[in-house]
PDB file of N, CA, C and O in Angstrom:
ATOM      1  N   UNK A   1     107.116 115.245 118.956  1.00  0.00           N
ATOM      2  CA  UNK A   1     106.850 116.614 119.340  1.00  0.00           C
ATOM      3  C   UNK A   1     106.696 117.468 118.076  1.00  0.00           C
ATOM      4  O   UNK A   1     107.529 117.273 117.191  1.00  0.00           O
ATOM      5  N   UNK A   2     105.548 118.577 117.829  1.00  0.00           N
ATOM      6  CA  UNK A   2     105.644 119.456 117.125  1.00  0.00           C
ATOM      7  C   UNK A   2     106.867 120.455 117.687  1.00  0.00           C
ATOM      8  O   UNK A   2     107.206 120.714 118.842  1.00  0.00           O
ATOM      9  N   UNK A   3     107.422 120.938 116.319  1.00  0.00           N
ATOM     10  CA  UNK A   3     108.069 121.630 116.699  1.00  0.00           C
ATOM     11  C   UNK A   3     108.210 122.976 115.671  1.00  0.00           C
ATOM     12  O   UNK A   3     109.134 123.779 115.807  1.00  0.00           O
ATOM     13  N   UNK A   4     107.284 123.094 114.741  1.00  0.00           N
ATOM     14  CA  UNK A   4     106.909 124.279 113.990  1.00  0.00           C
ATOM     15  C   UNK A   4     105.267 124.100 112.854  1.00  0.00           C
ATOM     16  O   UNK A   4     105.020 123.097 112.184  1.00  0.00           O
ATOM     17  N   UNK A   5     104.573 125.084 112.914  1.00  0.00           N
ATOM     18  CA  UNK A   5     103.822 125.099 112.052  1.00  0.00           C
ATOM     19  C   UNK A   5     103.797 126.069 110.745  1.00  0.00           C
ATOM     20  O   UNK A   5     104.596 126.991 110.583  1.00  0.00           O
ATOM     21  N   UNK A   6     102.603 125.670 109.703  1.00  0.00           N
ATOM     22  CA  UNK A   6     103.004 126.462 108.885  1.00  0.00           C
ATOM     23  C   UNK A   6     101.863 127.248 108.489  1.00  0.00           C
ATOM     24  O   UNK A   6     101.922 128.148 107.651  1.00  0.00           O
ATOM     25  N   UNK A   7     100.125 126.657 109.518  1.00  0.00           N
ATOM     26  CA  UNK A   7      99.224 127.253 109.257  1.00  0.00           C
ATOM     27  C   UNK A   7      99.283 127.625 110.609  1.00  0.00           C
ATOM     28  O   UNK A   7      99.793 126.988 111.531  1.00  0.00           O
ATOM     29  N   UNK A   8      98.393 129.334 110.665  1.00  0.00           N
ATOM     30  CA  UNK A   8      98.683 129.852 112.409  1.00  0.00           C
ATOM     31  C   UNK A   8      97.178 129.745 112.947  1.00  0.00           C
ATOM     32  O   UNK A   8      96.969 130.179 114.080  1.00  0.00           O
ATOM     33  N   UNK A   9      96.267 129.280 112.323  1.00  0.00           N
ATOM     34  CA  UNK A   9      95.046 129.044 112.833  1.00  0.00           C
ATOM     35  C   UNK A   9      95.295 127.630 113.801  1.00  0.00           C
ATOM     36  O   UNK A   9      95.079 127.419 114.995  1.00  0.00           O
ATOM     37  N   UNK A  10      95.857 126.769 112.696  1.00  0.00           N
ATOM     38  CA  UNK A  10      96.335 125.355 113.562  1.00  0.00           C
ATOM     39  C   UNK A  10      97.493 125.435 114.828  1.00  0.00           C
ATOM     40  O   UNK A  10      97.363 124.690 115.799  1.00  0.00           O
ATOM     41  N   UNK A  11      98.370 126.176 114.756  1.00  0.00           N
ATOM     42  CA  UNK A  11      99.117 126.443 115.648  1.00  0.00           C
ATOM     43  C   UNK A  11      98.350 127.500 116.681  1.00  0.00           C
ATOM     44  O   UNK A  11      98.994 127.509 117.730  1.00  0.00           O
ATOM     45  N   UNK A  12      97.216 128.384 116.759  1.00  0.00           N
ATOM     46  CA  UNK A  12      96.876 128.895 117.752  1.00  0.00           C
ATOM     47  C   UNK A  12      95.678 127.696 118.280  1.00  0.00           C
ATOM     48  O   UNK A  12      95.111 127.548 119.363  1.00  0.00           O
ATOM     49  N   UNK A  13      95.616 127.129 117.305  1.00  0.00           N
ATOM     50  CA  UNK A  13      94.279 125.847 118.292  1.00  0.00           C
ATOM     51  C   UNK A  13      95.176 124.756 118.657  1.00  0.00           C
ATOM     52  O   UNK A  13      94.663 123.943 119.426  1.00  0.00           O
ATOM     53  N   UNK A  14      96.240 124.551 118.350  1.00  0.00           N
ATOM     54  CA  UNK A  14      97.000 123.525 119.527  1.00  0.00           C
ATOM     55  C   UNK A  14      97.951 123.954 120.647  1.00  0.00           C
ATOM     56  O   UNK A  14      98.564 123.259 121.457  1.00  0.00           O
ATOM     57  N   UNK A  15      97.913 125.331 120.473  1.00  0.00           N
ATOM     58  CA  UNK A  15      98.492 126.108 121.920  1.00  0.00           C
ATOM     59  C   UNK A  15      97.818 126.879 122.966  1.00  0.00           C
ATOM     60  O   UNK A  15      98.305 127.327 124.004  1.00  0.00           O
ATOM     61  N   UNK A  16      96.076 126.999 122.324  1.00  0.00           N
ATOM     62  CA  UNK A  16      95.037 127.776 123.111  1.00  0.00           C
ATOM     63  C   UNK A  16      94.002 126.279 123.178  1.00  0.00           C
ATOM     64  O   UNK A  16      93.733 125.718 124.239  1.00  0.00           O
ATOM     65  N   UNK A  17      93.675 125.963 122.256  1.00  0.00           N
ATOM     66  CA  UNK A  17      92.492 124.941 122.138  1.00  0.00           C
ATOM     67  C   UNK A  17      91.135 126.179 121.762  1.00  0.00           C
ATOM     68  O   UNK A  17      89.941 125.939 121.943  1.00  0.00           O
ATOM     69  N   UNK A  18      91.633 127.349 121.276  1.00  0.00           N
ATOM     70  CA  UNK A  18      90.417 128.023 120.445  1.00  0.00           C
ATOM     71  C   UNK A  18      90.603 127.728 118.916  1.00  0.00           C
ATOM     72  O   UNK A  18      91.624 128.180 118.398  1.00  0.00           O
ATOM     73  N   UNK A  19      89.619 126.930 118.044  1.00  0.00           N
ATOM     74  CA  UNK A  19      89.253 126.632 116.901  1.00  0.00           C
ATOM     75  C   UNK A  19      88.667 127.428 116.094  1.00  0.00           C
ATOM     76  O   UNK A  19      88.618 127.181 114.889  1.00  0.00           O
ATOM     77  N   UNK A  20      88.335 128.095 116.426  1.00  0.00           N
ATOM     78  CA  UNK A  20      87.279 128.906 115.859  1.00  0.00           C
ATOM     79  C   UNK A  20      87.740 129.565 114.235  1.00  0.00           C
ATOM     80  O   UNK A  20      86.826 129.620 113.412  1.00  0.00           O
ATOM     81  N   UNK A  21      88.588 129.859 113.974  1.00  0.00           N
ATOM     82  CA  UNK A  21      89.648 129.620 112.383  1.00  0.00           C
ATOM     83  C   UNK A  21      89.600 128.776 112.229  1.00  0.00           C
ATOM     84  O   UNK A  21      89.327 128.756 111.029  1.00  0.00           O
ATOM     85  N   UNK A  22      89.691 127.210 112.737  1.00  0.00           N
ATOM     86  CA  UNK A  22      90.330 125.933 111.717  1.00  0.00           C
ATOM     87  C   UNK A  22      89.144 125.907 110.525  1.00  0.00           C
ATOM     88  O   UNK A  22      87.971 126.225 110.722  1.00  0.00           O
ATOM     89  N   UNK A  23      89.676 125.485 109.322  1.00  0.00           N
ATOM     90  CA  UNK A  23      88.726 125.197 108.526  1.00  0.00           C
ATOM     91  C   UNK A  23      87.566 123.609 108.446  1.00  0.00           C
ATOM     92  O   UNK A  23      86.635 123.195 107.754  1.00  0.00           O
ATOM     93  N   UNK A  24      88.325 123.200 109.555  1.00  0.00           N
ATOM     94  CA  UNK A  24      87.528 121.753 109.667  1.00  0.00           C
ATOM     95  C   UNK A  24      85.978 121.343 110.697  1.00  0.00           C
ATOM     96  O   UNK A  24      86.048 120.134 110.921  1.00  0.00           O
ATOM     97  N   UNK A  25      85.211 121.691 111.085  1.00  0.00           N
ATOM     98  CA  UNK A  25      83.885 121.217 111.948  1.00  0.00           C
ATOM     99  C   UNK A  25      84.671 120.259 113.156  1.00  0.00           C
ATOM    100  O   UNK A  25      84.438 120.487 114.343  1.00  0.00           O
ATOM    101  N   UNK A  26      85.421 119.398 112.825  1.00  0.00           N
ATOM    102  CA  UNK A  26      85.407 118.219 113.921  1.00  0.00           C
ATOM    103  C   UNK A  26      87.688 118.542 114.697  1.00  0.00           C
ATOM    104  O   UNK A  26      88.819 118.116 114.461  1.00  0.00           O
ATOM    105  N   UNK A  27      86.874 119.674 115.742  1.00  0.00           N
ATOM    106  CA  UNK A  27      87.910 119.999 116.249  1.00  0.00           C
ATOM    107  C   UNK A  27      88.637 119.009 117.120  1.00  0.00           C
ATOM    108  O   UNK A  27      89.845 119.131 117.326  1.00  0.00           O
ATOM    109  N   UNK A  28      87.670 117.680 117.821  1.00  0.00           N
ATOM    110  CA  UNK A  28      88.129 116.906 118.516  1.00  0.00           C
ATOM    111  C   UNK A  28      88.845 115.581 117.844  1.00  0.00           C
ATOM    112  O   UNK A  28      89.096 114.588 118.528  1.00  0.00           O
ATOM    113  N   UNK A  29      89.074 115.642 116.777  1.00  0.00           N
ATOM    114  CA  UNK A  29      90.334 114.945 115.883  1.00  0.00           C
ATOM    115  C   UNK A  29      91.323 115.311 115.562  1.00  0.00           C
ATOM    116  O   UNK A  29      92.429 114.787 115.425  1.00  0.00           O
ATOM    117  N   UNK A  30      90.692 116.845 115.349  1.00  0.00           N
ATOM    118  CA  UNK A  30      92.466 117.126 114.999  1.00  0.00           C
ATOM    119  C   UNK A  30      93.132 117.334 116.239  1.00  0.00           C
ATOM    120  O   UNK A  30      94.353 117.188 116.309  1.00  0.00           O
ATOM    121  N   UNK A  31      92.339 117.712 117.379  1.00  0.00           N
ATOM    122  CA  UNK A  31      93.191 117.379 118.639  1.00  0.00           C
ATOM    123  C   UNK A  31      94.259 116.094 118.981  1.00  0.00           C
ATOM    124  O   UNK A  31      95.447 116.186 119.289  1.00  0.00           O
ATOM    125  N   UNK A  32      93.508 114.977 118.837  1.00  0.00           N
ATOM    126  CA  UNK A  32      93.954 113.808 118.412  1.00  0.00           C
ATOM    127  C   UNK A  32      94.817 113.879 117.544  1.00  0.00           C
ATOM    128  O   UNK A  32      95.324 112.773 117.732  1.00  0.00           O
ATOM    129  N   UNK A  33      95.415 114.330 116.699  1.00  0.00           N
ATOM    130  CA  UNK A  33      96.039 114.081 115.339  1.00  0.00           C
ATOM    131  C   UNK A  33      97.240 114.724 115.617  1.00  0.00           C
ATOM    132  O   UNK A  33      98.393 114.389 115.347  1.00  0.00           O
ATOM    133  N   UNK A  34      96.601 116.144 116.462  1.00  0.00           N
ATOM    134  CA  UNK A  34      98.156 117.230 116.856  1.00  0.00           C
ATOM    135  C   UNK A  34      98.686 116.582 118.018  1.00  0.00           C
ATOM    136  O   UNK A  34      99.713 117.168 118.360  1.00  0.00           O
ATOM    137  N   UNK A  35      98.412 115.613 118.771  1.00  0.00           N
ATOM    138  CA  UNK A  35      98.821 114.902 120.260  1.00  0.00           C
ATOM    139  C   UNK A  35      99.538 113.637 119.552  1.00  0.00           C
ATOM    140  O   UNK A  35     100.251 112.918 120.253  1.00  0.00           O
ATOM    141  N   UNK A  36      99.383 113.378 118.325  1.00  0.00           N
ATOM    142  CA  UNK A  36      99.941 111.641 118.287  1.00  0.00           C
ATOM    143  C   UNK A  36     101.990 112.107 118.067  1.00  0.00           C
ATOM    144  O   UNK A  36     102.996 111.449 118.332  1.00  0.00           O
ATOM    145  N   UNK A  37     101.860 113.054 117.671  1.00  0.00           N
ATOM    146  CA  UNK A  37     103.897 113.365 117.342  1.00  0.00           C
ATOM    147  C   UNK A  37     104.076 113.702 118.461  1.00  0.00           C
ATOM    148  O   UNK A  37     105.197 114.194 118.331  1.00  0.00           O
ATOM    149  N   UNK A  38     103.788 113.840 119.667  1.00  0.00           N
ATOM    150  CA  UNK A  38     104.634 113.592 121.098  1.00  0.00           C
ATOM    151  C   UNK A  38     104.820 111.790 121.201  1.00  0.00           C
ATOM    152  O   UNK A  38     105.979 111.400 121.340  1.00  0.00           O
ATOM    153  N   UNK A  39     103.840 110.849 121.142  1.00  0.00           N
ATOM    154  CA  UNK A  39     103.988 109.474 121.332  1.00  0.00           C
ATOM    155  C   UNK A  39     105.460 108.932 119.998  1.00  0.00           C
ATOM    156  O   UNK A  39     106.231 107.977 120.096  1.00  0.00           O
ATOM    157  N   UNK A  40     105.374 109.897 118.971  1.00  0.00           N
ATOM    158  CA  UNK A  40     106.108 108.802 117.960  1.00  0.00           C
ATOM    159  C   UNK A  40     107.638 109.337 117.635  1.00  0.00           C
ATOM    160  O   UNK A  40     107.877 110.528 117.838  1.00  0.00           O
ATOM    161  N   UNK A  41     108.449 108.658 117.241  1.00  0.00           N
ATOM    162  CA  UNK A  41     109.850 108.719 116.999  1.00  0.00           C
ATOM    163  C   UNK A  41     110.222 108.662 115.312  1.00  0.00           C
ATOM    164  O   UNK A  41     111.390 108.921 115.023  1.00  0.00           O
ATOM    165  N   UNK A  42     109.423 108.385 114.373  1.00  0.00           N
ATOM    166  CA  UNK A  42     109.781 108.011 113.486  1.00  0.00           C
ATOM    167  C   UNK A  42     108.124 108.864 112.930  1.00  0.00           C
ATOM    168  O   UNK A  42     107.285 109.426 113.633  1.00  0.00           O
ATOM    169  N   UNK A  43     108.155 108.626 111.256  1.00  0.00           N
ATOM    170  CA  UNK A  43     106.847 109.227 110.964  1.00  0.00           C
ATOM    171  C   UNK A  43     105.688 107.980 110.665  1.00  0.00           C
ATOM    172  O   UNK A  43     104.554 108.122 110.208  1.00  0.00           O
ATOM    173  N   UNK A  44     106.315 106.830 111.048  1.00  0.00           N
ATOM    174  CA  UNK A  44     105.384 105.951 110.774  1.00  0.00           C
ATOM    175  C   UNK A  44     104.588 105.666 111.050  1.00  0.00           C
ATOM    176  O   UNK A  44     103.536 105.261 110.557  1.00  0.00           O
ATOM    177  N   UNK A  45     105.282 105.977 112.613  1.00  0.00           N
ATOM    178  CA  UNK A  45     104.548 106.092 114.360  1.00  0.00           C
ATOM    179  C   UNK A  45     102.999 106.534 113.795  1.00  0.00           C
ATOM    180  O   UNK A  45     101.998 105.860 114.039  1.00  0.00           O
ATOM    181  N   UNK A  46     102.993 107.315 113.298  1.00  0.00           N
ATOM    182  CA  UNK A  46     101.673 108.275 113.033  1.00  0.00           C
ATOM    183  C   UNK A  46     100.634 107.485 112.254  1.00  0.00           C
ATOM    184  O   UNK A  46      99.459 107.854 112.270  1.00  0.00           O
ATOM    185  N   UNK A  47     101.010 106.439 111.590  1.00  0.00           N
ATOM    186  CA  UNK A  47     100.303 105.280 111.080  1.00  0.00           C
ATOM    187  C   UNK A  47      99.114 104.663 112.379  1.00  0.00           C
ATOM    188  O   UNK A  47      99.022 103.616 113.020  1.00  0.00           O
ATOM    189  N   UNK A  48      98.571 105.559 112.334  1.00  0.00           N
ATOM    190  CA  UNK A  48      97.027 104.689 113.773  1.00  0.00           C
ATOM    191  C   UNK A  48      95.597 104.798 113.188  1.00  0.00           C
ATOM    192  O   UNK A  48      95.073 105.656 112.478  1.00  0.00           O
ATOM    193  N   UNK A  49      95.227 103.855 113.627  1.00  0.00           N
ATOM    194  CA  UNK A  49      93.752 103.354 113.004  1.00  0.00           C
ATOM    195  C   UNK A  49      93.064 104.601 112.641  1.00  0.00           C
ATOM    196  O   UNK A  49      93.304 105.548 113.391  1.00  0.00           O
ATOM    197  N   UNK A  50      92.294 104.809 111.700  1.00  0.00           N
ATOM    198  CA  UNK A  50      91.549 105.916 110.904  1.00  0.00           C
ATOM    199  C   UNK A  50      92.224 107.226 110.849  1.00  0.00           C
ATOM    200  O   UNK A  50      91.666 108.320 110.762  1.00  0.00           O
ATOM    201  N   UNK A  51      93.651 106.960 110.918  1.00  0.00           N
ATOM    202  CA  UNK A  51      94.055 108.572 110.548  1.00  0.00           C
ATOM    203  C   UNK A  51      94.821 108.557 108.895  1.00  0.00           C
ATOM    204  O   UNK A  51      95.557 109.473 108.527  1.00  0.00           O
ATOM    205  N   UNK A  52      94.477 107.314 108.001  1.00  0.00           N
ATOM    206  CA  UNK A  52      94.678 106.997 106.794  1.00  0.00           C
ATOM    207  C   UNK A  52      96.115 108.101 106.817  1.00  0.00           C
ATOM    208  O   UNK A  52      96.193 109.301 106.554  1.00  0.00           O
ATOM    209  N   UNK A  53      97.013 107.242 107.188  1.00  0.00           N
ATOM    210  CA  UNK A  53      98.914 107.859 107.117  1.00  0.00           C
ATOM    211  C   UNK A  53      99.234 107.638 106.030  1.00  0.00           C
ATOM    212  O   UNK A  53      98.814 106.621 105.478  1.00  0.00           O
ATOM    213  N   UNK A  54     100.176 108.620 105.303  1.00  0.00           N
ATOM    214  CA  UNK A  54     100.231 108.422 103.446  1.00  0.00           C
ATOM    215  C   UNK A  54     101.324 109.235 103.229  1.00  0.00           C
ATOM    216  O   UNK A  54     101.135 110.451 103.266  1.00  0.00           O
ATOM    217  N   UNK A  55     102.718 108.697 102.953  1.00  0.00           N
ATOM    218  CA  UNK A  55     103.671 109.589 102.612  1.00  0.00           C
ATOM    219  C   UNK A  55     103.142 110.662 101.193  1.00  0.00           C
ATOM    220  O   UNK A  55     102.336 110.260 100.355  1.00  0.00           O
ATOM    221  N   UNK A  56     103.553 111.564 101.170  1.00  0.00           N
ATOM    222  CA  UNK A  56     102.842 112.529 100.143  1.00  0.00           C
ATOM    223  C   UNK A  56     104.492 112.572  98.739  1.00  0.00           C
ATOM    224  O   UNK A  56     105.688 112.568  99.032  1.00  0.00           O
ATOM    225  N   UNK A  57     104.081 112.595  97.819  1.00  0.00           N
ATOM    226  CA  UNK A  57     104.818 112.423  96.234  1.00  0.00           C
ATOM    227  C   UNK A  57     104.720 113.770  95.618  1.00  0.00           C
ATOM    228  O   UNK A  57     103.947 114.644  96.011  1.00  0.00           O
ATOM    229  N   UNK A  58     105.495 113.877  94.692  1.00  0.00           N
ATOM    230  CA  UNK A  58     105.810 115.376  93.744  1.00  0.00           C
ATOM    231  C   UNK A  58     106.498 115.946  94.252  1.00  0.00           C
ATOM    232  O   UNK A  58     107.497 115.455  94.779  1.00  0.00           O
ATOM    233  N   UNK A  59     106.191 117.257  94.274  1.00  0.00           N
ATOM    234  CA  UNK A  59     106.704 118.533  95.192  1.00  0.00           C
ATOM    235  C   UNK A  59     106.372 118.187  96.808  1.00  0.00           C
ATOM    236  O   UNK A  59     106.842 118.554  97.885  1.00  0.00           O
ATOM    237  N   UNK A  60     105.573 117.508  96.485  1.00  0.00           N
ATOM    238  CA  UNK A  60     105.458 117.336  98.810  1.00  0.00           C
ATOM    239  C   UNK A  60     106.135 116.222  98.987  1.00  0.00           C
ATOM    240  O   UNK A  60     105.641 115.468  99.826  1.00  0.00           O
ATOM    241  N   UNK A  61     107.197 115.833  98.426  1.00  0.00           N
ATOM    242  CA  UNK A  61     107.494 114.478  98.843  1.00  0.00           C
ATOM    243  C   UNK A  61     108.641 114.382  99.744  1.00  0.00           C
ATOM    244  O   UNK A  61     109.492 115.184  99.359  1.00  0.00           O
ATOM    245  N   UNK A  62     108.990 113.800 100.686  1.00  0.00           N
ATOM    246  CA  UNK A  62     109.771 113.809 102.429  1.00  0.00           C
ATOM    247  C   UNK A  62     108.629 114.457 103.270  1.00  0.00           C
ATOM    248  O   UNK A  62     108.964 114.646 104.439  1.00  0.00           O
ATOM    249  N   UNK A  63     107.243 114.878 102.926  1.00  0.00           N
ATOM    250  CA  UNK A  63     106.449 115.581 103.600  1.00  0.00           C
ATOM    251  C   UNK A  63     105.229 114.349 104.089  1.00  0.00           C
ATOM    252  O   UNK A  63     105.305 113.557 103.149  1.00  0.00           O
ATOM    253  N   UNK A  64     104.285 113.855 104.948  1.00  0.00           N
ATOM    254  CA  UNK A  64     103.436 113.091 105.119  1.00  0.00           C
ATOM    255  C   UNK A  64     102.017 113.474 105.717  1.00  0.00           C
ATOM    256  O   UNK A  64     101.974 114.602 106.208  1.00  0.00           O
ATOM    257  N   UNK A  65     100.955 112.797 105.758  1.00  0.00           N
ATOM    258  CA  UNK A  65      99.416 113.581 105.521  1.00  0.00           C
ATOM    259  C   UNK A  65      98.615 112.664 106.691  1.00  0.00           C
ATOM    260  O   UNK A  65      99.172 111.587 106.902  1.00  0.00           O
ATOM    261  N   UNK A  66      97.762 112.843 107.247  1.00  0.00           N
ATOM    262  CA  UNK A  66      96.813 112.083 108.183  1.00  0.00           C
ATOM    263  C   UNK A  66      95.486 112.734 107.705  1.00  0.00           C
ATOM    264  O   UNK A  66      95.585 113.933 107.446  1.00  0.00           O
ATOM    265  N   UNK A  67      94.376 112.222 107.556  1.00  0.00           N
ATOM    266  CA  UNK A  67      93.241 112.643 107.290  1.00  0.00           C
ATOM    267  C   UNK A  67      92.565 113.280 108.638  1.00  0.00           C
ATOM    268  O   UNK A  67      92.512 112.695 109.719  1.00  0.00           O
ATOM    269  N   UNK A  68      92.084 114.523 108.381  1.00  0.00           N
ATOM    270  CA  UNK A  68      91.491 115.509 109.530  1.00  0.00           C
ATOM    271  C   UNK A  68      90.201 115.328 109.259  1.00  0.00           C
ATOM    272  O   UNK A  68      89.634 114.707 110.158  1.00  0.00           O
ATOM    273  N   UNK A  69      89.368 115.698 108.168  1.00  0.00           N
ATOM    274  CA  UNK A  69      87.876 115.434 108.344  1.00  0.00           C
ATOM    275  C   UNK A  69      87.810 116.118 106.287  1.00  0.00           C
ATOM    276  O   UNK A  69      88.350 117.127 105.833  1.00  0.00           O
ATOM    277  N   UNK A  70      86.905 115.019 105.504  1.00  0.00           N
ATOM    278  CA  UNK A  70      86.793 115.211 104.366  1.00  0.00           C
ATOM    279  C   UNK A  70      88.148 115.016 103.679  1.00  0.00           C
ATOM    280  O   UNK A  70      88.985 114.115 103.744  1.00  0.00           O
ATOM    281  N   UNK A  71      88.065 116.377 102.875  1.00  0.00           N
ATOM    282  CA  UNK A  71      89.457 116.647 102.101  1.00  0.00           C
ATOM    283  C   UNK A  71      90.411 116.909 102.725  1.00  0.00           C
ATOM    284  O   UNK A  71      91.522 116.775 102.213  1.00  0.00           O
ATOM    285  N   UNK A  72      90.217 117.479 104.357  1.00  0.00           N
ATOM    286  CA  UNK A  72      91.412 118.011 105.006  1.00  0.00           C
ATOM    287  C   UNK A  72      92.189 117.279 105.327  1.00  0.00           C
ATOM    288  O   UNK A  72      91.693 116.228 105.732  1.00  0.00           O
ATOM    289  N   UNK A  73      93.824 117.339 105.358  1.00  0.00           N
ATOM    290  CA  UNK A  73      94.775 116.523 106.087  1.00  0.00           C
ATOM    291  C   UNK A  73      95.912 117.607 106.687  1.00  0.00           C
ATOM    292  O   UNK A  73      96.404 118.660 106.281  1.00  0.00           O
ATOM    293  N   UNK A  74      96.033 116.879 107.714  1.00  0.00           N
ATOM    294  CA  UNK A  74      96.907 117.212 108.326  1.00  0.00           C
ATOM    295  C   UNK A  74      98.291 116.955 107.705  1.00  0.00           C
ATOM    296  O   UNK A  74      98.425 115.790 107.334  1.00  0.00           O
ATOM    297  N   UNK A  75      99.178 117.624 107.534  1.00  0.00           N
ATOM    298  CA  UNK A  75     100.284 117.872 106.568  1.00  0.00           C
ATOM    299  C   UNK A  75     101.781 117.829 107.351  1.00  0.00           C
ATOM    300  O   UNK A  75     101.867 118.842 108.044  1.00  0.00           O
ATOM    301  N   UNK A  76     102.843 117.086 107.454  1.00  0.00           N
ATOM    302  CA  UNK A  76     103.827 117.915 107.889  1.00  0.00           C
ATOM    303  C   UNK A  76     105.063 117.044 107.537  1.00  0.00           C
ATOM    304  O   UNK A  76     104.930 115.902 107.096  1.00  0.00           O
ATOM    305  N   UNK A  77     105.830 117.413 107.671  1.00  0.00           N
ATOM    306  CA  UNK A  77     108.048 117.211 107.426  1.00  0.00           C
ATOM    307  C   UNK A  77     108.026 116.035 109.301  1.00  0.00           C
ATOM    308  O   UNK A  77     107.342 115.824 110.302  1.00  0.00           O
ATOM    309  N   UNK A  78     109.327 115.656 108.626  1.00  0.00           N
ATOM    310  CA  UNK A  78     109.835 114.905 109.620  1.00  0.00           C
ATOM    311  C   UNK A  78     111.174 115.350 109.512  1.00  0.00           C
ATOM    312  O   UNK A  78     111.774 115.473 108.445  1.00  0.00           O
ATOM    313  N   UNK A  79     111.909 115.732 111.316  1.00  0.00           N
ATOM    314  CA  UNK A  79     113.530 116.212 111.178  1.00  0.00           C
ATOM    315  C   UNK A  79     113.272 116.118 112.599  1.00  0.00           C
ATOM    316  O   UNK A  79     112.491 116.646 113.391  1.00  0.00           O
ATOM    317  N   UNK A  80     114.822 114.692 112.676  1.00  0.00           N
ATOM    318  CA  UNK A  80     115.265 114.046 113.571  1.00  0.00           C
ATOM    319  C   UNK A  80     114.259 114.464 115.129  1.00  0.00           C
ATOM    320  O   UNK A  80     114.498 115.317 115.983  1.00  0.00           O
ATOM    321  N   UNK A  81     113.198 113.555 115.036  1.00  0.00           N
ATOM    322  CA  UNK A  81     111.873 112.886 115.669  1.00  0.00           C
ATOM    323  C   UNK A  81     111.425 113.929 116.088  1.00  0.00           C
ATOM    324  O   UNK A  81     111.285 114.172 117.287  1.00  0.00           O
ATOM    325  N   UNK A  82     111.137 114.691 115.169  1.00  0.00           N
ATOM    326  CA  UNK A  82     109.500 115.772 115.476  1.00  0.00           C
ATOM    327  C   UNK A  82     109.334 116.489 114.343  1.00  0.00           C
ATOM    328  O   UNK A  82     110.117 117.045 113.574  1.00  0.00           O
ATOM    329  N   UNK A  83     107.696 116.318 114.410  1.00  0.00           N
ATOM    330  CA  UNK A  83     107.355 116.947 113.384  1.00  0.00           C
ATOM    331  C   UNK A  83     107.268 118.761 113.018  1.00  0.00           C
ATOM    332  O   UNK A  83     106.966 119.698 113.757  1.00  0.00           O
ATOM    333  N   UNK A  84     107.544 118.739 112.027  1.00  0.00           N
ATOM    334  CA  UNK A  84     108.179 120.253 111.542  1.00  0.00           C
ATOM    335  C   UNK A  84     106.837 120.785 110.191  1.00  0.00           C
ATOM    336  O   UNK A  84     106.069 120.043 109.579  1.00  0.00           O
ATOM    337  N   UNK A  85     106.954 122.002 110.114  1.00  0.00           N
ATOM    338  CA  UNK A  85     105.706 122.681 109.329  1.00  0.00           C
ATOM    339  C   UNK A  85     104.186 122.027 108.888  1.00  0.00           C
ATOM    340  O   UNK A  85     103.481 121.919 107.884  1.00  0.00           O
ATOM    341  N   UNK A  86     104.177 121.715 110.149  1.00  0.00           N
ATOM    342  CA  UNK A  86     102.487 121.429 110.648  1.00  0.00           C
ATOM    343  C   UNK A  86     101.537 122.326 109.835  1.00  0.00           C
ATOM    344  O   UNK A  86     101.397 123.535 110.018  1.00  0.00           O
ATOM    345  N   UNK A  87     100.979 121.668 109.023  1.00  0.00           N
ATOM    346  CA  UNK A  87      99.592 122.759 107.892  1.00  0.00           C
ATOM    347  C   UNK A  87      98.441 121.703 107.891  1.00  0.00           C
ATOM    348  O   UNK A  87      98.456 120.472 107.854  1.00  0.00           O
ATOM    349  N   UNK A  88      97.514 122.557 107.942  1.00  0.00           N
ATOM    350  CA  UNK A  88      96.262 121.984 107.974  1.00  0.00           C
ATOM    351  C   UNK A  88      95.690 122.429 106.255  1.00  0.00           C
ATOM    352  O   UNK A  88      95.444 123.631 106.163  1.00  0.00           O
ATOM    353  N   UNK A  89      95.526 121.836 105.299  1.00  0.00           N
ATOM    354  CA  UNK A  89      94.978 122.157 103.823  1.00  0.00           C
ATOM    355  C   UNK A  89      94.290 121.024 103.488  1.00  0.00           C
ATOM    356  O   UNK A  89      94.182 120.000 104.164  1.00  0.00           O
ATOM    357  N   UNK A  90      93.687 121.333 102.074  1.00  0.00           N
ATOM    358  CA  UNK A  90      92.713 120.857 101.330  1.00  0.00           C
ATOM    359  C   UNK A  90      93.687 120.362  99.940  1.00  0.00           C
ATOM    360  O   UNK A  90      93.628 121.069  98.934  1.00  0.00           O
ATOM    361  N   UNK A  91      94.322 119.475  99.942  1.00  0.00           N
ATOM    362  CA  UNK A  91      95.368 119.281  99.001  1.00  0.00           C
ATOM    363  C   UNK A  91      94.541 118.444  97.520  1.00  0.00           C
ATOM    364  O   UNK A  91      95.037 118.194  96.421  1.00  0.00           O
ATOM    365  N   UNK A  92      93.485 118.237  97.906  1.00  0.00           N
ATOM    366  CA  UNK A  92      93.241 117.640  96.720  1.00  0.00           C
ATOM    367  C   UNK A  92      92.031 118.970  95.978  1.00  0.00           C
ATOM    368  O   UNK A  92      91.550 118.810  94.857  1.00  0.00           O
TER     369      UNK A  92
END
């Protein structure tokens, strides 16, 4: 389960399904991407075919990434089985 975000464009398109802010073209993945932390318990869970799952290092590190479309990834924390400060960025 999400249970906080930290971008409000992404948090009003997974509580309305209006996109029209996200910075990404392919809204019907990140749909997909914001639906997979209800199925998972752990952050590994989130490890599914083409969403390239990648614990993140440095300053983002306890934080983990799924690829949204290009440079974008989907960004967020894990605390006790749901995901926490959901951001949609361009980290590279």
């Amino acid at each position: 389960m999400i249970r906080s975000f930290r971008d409000k464009a992404l948090e009003r398109f997974f509580a309305t399904g209006d996109g029209r802010r996200l910075s990404v073209q392919n809204s019907k993945r990140v749909a997909n991407i914001l639906r997979a932390p209800d199925d998972a318990s752990r952050p590994e869970d989130m490890n599914l075919p083409g969403f390239r799952f990648h614990a993140l290092v440095g300053r983002e590190k306890g934080r983990y990434a799924v690829n949204a479309s290009g440079n974008w990834r989907i960004t967020f924390g894990w605390i006790e089985g749901d995901a926490v400060d959901v951001d949609l960025e361009d980290y590279h």
